[in-house]
Backbone as a ProteinNet text record, in pm:
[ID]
protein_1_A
[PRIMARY]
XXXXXXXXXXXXXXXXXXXXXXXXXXXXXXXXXXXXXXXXXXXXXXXXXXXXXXXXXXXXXXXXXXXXXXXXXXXXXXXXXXXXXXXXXXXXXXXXXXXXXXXXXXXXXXXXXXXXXXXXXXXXXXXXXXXXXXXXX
[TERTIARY]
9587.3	9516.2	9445.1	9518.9	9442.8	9368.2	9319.7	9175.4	9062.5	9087.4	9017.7	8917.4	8984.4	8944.4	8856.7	8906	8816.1	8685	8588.2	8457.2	8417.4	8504.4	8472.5	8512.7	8578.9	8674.6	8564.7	8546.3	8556.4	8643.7	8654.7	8765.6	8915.1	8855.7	8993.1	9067.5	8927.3	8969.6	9110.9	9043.4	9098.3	9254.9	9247.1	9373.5	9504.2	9435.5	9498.4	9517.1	9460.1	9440.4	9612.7	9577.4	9687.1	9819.7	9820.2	9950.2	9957.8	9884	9967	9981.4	9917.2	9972.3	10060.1	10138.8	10259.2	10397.3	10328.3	10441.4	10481.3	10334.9	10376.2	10441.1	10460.2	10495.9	10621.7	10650.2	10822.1	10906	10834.1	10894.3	10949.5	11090.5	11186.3	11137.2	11125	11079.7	10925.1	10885.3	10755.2	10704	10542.2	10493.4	10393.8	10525.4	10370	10359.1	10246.3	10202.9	10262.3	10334.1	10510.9	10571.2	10605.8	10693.7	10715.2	10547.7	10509.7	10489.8	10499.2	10463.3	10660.1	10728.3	10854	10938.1	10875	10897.6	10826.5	10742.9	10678.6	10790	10779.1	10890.5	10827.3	10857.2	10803	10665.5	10644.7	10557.6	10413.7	10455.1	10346.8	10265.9	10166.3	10084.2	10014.1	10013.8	9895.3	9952.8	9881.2	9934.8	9925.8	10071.5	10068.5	9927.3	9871.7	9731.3	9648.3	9607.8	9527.8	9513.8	9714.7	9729.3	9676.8	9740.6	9689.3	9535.5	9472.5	9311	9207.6	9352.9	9235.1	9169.7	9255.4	9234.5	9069.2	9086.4	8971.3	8862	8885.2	8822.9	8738.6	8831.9	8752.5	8653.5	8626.2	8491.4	8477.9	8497.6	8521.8	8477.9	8465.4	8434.5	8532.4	8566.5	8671	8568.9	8489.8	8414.3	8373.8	8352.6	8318.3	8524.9	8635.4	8725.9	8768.2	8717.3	8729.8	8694.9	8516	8466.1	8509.3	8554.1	8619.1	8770.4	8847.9	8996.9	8944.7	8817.3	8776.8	8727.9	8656.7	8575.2	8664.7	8733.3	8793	8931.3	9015.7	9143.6	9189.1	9145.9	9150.4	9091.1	8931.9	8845.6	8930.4	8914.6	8992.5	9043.6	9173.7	9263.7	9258.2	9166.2	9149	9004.6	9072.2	8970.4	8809.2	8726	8632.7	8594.2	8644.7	8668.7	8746.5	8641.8	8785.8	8749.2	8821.5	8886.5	8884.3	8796	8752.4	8833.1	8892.8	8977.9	8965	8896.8	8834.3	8929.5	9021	9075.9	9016.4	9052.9	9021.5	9107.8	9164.2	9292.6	9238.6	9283.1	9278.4	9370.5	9316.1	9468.4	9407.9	9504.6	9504.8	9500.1	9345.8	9311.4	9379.7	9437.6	9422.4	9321.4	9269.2	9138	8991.2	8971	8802.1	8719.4	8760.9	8615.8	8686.1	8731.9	8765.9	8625.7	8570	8466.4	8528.2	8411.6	8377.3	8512.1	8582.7	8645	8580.2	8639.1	8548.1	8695.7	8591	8743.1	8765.5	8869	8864.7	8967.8	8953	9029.9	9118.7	9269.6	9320.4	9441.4	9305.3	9362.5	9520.1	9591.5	9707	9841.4	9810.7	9904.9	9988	10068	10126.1	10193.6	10105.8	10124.7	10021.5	10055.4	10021.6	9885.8	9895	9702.7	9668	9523.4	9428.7	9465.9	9475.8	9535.1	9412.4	9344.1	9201.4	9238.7	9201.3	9243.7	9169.6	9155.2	9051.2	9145.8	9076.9	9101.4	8979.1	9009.9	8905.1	8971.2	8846.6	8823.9	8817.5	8959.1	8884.7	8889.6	8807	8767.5	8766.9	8923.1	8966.9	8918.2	8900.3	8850	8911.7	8910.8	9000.2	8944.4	8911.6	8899.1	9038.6	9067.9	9189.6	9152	9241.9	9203.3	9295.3	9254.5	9389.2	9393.3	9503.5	9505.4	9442.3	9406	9381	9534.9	9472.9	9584.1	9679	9693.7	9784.9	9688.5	9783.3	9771.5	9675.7	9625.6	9574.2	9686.5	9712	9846.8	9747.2
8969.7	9089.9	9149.2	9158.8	9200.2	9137.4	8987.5	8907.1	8952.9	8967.7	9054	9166.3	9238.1	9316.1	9365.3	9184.2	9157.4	9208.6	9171.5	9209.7	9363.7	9449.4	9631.8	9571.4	9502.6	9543.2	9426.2	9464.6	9339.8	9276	9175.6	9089.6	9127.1	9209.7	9286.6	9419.4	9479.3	9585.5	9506.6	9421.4	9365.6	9295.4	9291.2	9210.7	9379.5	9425.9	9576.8	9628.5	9661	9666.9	9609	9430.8	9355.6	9391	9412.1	9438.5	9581.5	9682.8	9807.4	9794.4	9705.3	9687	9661	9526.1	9462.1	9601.4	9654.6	9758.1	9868.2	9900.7	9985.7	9956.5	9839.5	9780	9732.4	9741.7	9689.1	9848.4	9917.7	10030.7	10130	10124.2	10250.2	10410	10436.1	10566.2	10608.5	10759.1	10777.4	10660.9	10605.7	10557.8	10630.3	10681.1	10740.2	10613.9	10660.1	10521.3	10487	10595.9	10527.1	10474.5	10545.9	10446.1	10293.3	10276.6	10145.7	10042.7	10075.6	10007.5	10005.3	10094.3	10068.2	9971.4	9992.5	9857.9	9733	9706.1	9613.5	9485.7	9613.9	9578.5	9522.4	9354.1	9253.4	9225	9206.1	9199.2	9260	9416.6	9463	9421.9	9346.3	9270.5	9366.9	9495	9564.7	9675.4	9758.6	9887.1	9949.3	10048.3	10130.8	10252.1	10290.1	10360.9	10289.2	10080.5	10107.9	10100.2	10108.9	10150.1	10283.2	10413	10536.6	10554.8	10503.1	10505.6	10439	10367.5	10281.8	10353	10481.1	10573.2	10638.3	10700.6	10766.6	10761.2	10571.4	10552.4	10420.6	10349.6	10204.2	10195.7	10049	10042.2	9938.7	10053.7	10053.6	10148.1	10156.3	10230.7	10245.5	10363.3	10361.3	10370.7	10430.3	10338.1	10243.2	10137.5	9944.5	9937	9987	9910.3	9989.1	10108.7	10102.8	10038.6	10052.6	9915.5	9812.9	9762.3	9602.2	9572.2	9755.7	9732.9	9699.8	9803.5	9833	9668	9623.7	9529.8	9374.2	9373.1	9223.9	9223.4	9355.7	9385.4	9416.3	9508.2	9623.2	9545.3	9542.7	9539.3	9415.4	9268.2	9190.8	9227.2	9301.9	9303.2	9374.9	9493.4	9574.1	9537.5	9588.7	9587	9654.5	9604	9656.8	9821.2	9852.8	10013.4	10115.1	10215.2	10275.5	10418.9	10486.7	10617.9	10725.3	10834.9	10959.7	11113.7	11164	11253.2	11364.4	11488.2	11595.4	11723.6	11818.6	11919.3	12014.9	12162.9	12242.2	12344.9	12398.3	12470.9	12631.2	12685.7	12858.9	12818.5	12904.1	12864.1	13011.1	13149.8	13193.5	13219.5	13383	13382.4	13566.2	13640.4	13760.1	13827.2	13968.7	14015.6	13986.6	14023.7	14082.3	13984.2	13979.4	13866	13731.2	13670.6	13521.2	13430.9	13336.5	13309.3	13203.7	13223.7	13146.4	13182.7	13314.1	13342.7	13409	13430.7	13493.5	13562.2	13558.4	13578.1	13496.6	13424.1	13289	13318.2	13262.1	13271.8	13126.6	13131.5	13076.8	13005.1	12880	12801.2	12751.1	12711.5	12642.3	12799.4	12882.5	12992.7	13045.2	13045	13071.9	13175.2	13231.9	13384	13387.3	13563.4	13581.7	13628.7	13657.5	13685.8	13610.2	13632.9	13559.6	13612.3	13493.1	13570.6	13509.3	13644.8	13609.6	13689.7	13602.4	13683.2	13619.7	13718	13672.3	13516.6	13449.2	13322.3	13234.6	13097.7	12980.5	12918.8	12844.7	12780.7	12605.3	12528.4	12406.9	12335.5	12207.2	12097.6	12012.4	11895.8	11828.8	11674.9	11620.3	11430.1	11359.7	11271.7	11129.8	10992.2	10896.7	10722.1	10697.7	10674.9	10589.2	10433.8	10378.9	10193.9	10123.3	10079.4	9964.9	9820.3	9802.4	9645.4	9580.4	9440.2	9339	9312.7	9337.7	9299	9434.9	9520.2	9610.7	9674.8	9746.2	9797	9936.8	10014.7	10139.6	10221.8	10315.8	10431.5	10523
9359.7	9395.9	9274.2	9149.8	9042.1	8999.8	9048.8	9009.7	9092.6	9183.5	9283.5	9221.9	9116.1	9050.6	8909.6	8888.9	8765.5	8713.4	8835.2	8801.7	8756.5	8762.7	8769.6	8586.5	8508.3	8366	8279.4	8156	8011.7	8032.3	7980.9	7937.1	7913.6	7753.2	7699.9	7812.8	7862.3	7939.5	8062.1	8124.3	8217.5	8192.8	8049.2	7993.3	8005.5	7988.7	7978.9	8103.7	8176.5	8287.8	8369.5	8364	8414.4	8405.8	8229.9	8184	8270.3	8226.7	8334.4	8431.5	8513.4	8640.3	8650.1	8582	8580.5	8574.8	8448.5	8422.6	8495.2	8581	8653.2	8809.1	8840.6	8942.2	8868.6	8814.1	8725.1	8712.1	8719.1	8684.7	8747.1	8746.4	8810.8	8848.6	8977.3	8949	8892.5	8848.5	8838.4	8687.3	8740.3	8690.8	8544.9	8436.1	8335.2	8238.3	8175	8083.8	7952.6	7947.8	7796.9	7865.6	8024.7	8094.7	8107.2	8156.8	8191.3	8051.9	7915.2	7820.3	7782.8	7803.6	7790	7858.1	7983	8081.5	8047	7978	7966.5	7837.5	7793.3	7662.9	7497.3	7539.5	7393.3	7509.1	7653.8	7660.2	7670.7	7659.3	7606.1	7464.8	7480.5	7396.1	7268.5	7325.8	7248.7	7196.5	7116.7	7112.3	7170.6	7160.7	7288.4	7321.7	7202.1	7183	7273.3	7253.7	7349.9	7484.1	7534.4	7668.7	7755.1	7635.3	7626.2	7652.7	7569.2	7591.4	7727.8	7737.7	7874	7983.3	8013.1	8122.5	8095.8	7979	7923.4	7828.7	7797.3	7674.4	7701	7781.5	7787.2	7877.3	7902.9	7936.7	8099.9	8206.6	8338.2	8434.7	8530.8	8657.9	8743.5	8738.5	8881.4	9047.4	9058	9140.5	9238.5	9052.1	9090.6	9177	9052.8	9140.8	9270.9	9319.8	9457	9526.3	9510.6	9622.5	9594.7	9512.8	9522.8	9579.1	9552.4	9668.1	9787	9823.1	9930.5	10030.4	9951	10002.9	10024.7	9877.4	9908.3	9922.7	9948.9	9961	10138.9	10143.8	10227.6	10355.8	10341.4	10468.2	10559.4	10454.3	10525.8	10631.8	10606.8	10678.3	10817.7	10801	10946	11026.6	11118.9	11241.7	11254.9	11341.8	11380.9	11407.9	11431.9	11490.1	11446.2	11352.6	11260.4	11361.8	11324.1	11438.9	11275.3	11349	11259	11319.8	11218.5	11268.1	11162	11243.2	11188.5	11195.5	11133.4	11154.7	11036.9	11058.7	10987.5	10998.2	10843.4	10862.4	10727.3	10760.5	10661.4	10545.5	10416.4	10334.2	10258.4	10293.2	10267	10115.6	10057.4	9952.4	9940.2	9804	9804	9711.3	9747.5	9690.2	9767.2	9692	9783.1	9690.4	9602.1	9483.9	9483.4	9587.8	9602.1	9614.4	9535.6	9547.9	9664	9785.2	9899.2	10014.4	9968.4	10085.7	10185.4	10295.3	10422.1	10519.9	10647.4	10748.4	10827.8	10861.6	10956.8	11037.2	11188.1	11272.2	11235.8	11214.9	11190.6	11312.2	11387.8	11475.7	11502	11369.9	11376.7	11363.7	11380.4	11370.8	11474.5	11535.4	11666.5	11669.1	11731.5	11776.3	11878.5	11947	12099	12114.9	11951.2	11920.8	11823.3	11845.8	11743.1	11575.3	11532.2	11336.3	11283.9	11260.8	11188.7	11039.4	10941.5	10815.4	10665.8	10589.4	10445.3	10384.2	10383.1	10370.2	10334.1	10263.7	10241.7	10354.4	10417.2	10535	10492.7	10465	10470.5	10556.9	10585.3	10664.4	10618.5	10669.1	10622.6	10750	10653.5	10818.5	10673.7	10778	10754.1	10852.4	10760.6	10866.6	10909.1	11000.8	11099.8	11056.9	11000.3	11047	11019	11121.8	11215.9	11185	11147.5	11103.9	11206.9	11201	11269.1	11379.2	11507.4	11618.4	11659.8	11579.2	11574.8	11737.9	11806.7	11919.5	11895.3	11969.6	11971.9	12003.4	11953.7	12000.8	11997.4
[MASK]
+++++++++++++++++++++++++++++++++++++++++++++++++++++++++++++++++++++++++++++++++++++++++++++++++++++++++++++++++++++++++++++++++++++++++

């Protein structure tokens, strides 16, 4: 799967890259990047600096490697027909100078009246997609 990915990294980037992957898939619990070079052990190849730097320094696109989870990972696997699912929920703001608050009737609230109240209004969607074969529920 991580060759897959090659084309978004350099060479060296990509050599770096691998290894954190390895480490962070070896690794107990949350994944930080001392973690993953501690897990790595003697086989962390490099210094740990230019593990540190890879995030913010090297020379990659996060991006290129979405579309490439996207395209040669992912798509494979699902179906024709993805399913779009649109909700919109209040998340209450306090004060009068909230930039982009307003008053919103706040749909998901249960009560016997309408709870309209100073709040940001977001609108949240999401793609649905369904493996290959998997049933419609």
């Amino acid at each position: 799967m991580i060759l897959q990915l090659s084309p978004a990294f350099t060479r060296p980037t990509m050599g770096t890259f691998r290894q954190l992957a390895r480490g962070w898939l070896l690794i107990p619990g949350v994944g930080t990047v001392t973690g993953m070079i501690r897990t790595l052990g003697a086989g962390a190849e490099k210094h740990w600096t230019v593990y540190e730097k890879f995030f913010y320094r090297a020379s990659w696109s996060l991006a290129e490697v979405s579309r490439l989870l996207l395209t040669r990972l992912v798509r494979p696997l699902l179906s024709d027909t993805p399913g779009l699912n649109i909700d919109d929920t209040t998340c209450g703001r306090r004060g009068k100078h909230v930039a982009f608050a307003g008053w919103f009737k706040d749909a998901s609230a249960y009560a016997r009246k309408e709870v309209i109240h100073w709040a940001h209004n977001w609108i949240v969607s999401a793609v649905t997609l369904r493996q290959k074969g998997s049933p419609l529920v």
